[in-house]
Structures are given as structure tokens and as C-alpha cells.
N, C-alpha and C positions, 0 to 999 in steps of 0.2 A: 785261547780259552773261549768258549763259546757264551757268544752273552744272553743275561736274563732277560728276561721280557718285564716291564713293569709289573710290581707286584699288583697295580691296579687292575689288570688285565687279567690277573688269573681266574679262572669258572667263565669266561668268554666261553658262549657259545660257537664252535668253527663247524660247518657244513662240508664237508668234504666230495665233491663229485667225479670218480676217474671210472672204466670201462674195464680198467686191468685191477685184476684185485690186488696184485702185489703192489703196485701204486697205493691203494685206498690203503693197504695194511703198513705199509712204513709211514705214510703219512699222519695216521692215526698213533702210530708207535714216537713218533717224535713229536708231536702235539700235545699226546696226554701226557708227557715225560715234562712240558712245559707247564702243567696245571690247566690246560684247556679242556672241557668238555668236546667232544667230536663226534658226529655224527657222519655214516657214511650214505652211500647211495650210488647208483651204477649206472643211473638214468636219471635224466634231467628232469622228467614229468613227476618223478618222485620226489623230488629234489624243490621243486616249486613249489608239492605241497608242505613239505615242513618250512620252506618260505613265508607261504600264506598265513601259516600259524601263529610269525610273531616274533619266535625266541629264537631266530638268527641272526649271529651278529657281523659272520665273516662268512663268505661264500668261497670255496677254492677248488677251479674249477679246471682241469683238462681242455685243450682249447679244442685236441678233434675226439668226438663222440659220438656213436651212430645217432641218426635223426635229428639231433639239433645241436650244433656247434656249442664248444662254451662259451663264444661272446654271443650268440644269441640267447643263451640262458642266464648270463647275465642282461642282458639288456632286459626279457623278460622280469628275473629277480627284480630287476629297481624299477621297474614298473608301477610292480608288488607292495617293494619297500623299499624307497628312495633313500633310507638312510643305512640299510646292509652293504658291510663291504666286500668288496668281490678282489680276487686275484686271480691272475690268468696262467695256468700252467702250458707253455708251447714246447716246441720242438728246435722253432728257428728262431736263433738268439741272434736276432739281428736289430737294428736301431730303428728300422722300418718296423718291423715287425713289433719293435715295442710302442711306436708313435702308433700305430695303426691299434691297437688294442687299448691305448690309453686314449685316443680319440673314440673307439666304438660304447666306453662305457667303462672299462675296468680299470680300478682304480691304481692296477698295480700288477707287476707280471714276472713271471720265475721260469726261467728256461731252463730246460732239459741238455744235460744232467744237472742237478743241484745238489750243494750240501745242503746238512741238515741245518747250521747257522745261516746259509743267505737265508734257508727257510722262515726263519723265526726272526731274523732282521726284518723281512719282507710283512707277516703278519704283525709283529709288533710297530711297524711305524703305519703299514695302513689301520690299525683299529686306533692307535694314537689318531690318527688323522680323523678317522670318524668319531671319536669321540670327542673331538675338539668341535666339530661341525657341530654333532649332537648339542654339545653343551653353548655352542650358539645360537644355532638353532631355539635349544629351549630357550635361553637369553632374548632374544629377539621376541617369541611367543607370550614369554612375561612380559618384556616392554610395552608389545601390544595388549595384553591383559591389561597391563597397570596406567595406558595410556587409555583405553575403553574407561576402566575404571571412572579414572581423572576425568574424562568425558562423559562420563553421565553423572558424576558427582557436581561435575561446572556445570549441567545443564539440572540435576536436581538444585543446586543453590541460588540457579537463576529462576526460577521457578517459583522457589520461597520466596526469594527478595522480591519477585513480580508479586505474588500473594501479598507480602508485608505491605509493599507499595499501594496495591488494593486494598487490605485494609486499612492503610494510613489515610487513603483519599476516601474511602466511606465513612471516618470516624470523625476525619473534618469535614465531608457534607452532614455527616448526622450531626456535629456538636453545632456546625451555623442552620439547621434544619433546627434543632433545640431553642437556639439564640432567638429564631423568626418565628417558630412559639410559642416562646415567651412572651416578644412582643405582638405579637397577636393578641395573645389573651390578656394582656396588657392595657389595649387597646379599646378590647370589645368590654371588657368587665372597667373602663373608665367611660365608655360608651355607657351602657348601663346604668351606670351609677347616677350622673349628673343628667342626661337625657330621659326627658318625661315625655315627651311630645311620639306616640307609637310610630307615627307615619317617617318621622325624623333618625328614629330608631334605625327601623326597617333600612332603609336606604344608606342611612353609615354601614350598619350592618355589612348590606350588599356590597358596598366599596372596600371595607377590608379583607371581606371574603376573597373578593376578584383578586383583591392586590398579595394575600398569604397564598394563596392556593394557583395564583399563576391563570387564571379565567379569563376566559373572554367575555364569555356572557354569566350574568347568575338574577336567578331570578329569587324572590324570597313571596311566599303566600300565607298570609296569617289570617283564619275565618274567626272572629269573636260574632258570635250570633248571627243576627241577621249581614251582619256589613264583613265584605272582605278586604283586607290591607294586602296591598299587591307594592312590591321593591325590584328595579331594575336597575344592575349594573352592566356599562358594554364600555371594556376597554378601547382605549384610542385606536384608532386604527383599523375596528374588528369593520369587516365587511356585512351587510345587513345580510346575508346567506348564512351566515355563520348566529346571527339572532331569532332566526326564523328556525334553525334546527333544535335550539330549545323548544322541545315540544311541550306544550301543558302537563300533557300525561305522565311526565317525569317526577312531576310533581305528586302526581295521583298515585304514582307505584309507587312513592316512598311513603305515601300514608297508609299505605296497605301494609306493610313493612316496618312495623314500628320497633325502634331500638336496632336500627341496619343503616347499612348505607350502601345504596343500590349503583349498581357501574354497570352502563353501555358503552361503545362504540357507535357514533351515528354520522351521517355524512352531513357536509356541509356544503353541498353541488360538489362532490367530489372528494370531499376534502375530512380525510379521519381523522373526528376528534373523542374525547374522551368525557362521556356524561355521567357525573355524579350527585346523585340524590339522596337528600338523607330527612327521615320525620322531623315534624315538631308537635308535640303532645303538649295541651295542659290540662289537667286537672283529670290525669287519665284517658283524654280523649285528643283523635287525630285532629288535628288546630290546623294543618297548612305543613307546610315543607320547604326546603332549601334544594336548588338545583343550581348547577355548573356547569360548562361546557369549558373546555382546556386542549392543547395540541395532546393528540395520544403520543404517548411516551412509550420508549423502549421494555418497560416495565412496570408491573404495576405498584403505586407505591403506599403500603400497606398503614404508612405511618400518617400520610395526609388523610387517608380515607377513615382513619382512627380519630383524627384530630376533627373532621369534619362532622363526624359521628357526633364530637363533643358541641359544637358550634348552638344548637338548639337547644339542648340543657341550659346554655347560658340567657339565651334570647326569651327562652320559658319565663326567667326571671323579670323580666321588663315585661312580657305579656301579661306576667300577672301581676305586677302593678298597677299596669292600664284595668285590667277589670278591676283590679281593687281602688282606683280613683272614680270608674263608670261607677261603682258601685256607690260611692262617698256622694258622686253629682245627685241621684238619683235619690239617695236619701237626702240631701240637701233639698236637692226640690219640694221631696215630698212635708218637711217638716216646715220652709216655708209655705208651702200652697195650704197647709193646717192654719197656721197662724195667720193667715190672707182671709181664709174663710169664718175663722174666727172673730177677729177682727171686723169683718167688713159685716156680718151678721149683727153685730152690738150696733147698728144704726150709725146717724148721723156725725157723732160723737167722735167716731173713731175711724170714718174713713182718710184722714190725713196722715193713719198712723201707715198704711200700706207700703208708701214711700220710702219710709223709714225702715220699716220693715224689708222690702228688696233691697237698702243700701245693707242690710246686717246681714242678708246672706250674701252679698258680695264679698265683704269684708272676710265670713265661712270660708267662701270656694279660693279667695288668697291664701288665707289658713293652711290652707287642703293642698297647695300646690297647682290649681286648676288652672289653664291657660285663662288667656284674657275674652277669646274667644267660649269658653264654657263660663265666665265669669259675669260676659254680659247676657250669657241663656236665661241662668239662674238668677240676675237681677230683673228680667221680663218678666220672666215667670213668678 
């Protein structure tokens, strides 16, 4: 009884190539009797190009053929398509002769004469065998899909976790950035509050600036009228090159610039640092400015340069203090220097009151908060 070929096999595409047509037509008669589609061909050149196309799955080949042997046109074939299977039809059924054709390429060989059952044993176990290939083949192709996959999926999640990682370490320098000021503004607005003396101001000032903002040098210039209040800070350490690149005019470009804060790069013999300038306004007018020199950083950091911004808003409020106590002296003067000349105008009578008289505006400029040095102005005068 002749047997079936796996019903999975049936509509297999088989290529058929022989020189003798009685060959191509019994092969074709016992093939499509098996449910195989078949194609014939007489010549090999013709034979490659429905190769090329794709939709062969078995090649069955005559081994001698004018111009190109059948195991050269299978070799070619799997050139083509490494996964078409090929069988070799000979003449000499010898043991050699099948080593030699299964070594040159073909996957499988049928000697002359055959029945029609080796035939289809033959075909059925080489396409079994390529579609085992096949289905490793794709097997393999998924694994390496599914292994890329997995490898860009591990290499997306390391990615993210480096991001998380990054945003975890910005969110703790921003919350201890937060924390420093805090106590900054801590600092400078307890600064403020209890400190009367401008000059004393100034120069605290300049030291918490140096020490929030990471400074080497910072200069502070406040102009009240005719007299200028000038504040130096130079952390330990700094090189006089590095005090000398604070140039004045840093100062000048942030009072042209009011409500900014101006950033250079300037050298310090060599040496790049990062200069920040920022106004101080009072009573609508450029009053003096805040300048900084700092190691330049990888970055620019938008948040000190904000915070700096604020630094003179706060300082404004002790500047105007100071004029609002010059202003207290000056009237104090002026209402004793009244009562002086009052006084000493009434004659003899009353020139012992004068004395008395400068100790009460003494006693006023305490009143007022006025140092001891404005205390004893206003009692001369």
C-alpha cells in the first residue's frame, strides 16, 4: 500500500526540472495524484527564475542536463534560497554516488528507475525535514527578536532608572539649595533687623553673600548722597589675582541694569571664573550694586542668579533706615541749633541753659537709636 504524505504537506509547491518530457509528465502525474501543486521546466535558467520568485518549496532535479548539471542548479537554487529543498534524480545508484550528491548540496536523491512510492517517501521526508529547519530556523529568528527586544527594553529601563537616579540627586541638591535659602534669608533679614550701624550692615552683608553663593570675592557699593559705603569680602584662601579681577565696572553694569543680574566669565591670570552683578535701587534710583566672582561651574545656575536678584530688595530695607535715621540727626540738629539760638539771644540770663540744652538732644539721638558717635555730634552741636 502506498503511503500518504503528511496531510500538512499537501499544496506544497514542487518544481520539477527533467530534459525528457515523459520524465516531467509522469512526475507531474504522480505528484499532483499526492495533492502537490507542480510546476514543470526543461531548462534550469528557467527553472531559477521561478526559484527567485519565492513560492518553491521542493526542487526535483534530473542530475544530467544540457548546460548545467542538476547539482549545479541546485547549488545555484540554494544560493537563491537556502531554505528550498532539492532532490537529486541520477542514473547510478550507487553509494558513492549518493555521498557525492548529498555532499555537493542536495538534500536527498532518487535513482533511476524508481517507483512511484520511493518517490513520495523521498519528497515527504525531505520537505518534513525542511520544514523542521524552517520552523527552527524561525524559532531561533524569534529568540533573537525576543532577545533584541529584552535588550533594548534592559537598556530602555536603565535609562529611566539613570533619569530617576538624576532626578532623585537634583531634587536633593534642590531641597538642601532650598534648606541654604532659607537660612540665608534667615540670616540677612536677622541681619537687618537688629543691625543699625550701615557700614556694619554692609560687610555682614558681604560675608553671607560670599559664604550662600560659594564667592571668592564680593564687593558691595552703596552711594547715599555725597558719601559712598563700599564692603569687602575675600574668602580664605583666595589669591590677590583672583580680588583684582573684580573689576569696579561690574558694579557700574548692574546699575545700568536695574531689576537683572548680569553674569560674565573673566579671568583671574588664567584662571575662569564666574562674575555676578546684580543693582541696588532706593527710592527709584541706582544707589550702588552687589558683585561676586565664584569658580565657573559646569552650568549655569538659574536659581542662585534668582536668589541674588533678591539680595538688594532686602539691603534696600536697611539703606532706608540709614536715611531715615540721617534724616532724624539732621532734624535733631536742626531743632536743637533753634533752641541754642534762642536761648542764647535772651541774654545773660539764659546762657547756662545751652548745656542743658545739648544734654536733651542727647538724651533725643538715644531716643532715635543713634550710635554714640552721632550722639556726641548732636550734643556739640
Amino acid at each position: 500500500m502506498r503511503p500518504t504524505p503528511t496531510s500538512s504537506h499537501h499544496g506544497a509547491h514542487l518544481l520539477v526540472v527533467d530534459d525528457e518530457p515523459d520524465i516531467r509528465d509522469l512526475l507531474r502525474e504522480v505528484l499532483v495524484r499526492e495533492g502537490y501543486r507542480v510546476t514543470l521546466r526543461s531548462e534550469a535558467e528557467t527553472a531559477l527564475d521561478d526559484v527567485r520568485q519565492g513560492d518553491i518549496h521542493l526542487l526535483i532535479t534530473d542530475m544530467r542536463m544540457p548546460r548545467m548539471s542538476g547539482l549545479e542548479l541546485i547549488r545555484t537554487a540554494k544560493g537563491i534560497r537556502p531554505d528550498v529543498g532539492s532532490i537529486l534524480i541520477t542514473g547510478f545508484a550507487s553509494t558513492e554516488t549518493a555521498v557525492q550528491a548529498l555532499r555537493l548540496g542536495a538534500d536527498d536523491y532518487v535513482p533511476k528507475p524508481f517507483h512511484a512510492e520511493e518517490l513520495i517517501r523521498v519528497v515527504d521526508r525531505v520537505l518534513s525535514k525542511n520544514r523542521l529547519l524552517v520552523s527552527e530556523r524561525d524559532a531561533l529568528d524569534r529568540a533573537r527578536d525576543e532577545a533584541e527586544d529584552l535588550r533594548r527594553t534592559t537598556l530602555d529601563a536603565e535609562a529611566e532608572l539613570e533619569a530617576t537616579r538624576r532626578d532623585l540627586d537634583l531634587s536633593r541638591r534642590s531641597l538642601a539649595h532650598r534648606v541654604e535659602d532659607l537660612e540665608f534669608v534667615g540670616n540677612l533679614t536677622a541681619l537687618l533687623a537688629k543691625e543699625r550701624d550701615l557700614d556694619r550692615v554692609l560687610d555682614t552683608t558681604a560675608r553671607i553673600v560670599g559664604s550662600r553663593f560659594g564667592a571668592q570675592v564680593v564687593r558691595i557699593e552703596v552711594s547715599l548722597g555725597a558719601s559712598l559705603h563700599t564692603a569687602h569680602h575675600v574668602a580664605d584662601g583666595v589669591p590677590n589675582r583672583h580680588v583684582g579681577a573684580l573689576r569696579p565696572d561690574l558694579v557700574d553694569a548692574a546699575r545700568r541694569e536695574l531689576d537683572a543680574v548680569t553674569r560674565e566669565v573673566v579671568l583671574g591670570l588664567g584662571v575662569p571664573l564666574e562674575a555676578l552683578a546684580t543693582p541696588l535701587e532706593i527710592r527709584g534710583r541706582a544707589a550702588g550694586g552687589i558683585a561676586l566672582l565664584r569658580r565657573l561651574g559646569p552650568e549655569v545656575d538659574t536659581g542662585d542668579r534668582f536668589l541674588l536678584g533678591l539680595v538688594p530688595r532686602a539691603l534696600a530695607v536697611g539703606v532706608e533706615a540709614e536715611l531715615q535715621r540721617r534724616q532724624a540727626v539732621h532734624a535733631a540738629l536742626d531743632v536743637a541749633t533753634r533752641m541754642l539760638e534762642a536761648l542764647e539771644g535772651r541774654g545773660a540770663l539764659h546762657r547756662g541753659h545751652a548745656e542743658r540744652v545739648g544734654g536733651l538732644a542727647r538724651r533725643m539721638a538715644a531716643k532715635l537709636g543713634l550710635s554714640i558717635r552721632l550722639q556726641d555730634v548732636i550734643h556739640t552741636a
